[in-house]
C-alpha positions in Angstrom: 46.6 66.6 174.1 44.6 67.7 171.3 47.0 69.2 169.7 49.4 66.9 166.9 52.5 65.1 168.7 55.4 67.4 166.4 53.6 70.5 168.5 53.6 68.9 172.1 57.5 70.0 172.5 56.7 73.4 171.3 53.8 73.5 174.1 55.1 72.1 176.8 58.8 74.7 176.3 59.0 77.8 177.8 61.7 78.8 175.4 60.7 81.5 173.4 59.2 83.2 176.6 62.6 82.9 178.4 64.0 84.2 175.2 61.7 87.7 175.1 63.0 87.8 179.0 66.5 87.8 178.5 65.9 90.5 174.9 64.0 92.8 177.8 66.7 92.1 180.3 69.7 93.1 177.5 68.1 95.8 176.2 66.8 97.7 179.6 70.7 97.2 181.0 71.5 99.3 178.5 69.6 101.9 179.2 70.6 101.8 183.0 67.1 104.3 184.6 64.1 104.7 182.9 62.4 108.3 183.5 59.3 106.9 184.4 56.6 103.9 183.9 55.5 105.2 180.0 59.1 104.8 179.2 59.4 100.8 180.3 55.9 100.6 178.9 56.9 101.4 175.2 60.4 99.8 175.3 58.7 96.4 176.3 55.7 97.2 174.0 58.2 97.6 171.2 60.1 94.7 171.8 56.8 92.3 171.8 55.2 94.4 168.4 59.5 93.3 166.8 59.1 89.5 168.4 55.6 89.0 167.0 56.2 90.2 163.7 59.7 87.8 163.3 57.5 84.9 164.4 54.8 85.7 162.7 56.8 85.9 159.0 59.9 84.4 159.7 59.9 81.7 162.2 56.3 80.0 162.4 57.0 77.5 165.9 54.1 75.5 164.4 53.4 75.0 160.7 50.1 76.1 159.6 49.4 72.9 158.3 49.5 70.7 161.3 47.4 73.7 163.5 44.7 73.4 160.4 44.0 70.0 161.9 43.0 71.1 165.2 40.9 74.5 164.3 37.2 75.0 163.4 38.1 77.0 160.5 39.6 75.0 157.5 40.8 78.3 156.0 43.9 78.9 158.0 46.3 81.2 156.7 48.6 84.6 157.6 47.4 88.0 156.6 49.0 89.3 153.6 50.3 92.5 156.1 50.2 92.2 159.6 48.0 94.2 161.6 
């Protein structure tokens, strides 16, 4: 409850979660049999490095703003290339 009342929706949705699932789900039909374990491993790997960098630049699910009001650290602010 910390947290500002604009982000309590965002918290309490399982929405983007349910949305990687279904991304996995799409993308490993396609594929049909994976050889083995390394090969699920990178697909799914892949698919959360591609989902973190489009939230991270495109779609921020909580503006920086509001979530510098409930930090420690003033400062807060996205690296100018993600690591």
């Amino acid at each position: 409850m910390d947290f500002p009342r604009e982000h309590w929706t965002q918290i309490a949705s399982t929405n983007p979660l349910e949305r990687v699932n279904r991304e996995i789900k799409r993308r490993a039909d396609v594929i049909g049999i994976f050889p083995n374990d390394g090969a699920i491993i990178r697909l799914v790997g892949a698919l959360m490095l591609e989902t973190n960098d489009e939230w991270t630049v495109a779609r921020r699910y909580m503006s920086l703003e509001t979530l510098a009001r409930v930090t420690d650290n003033p400062t807060v602010r996205l690296p100018a290339v993600a690591t």
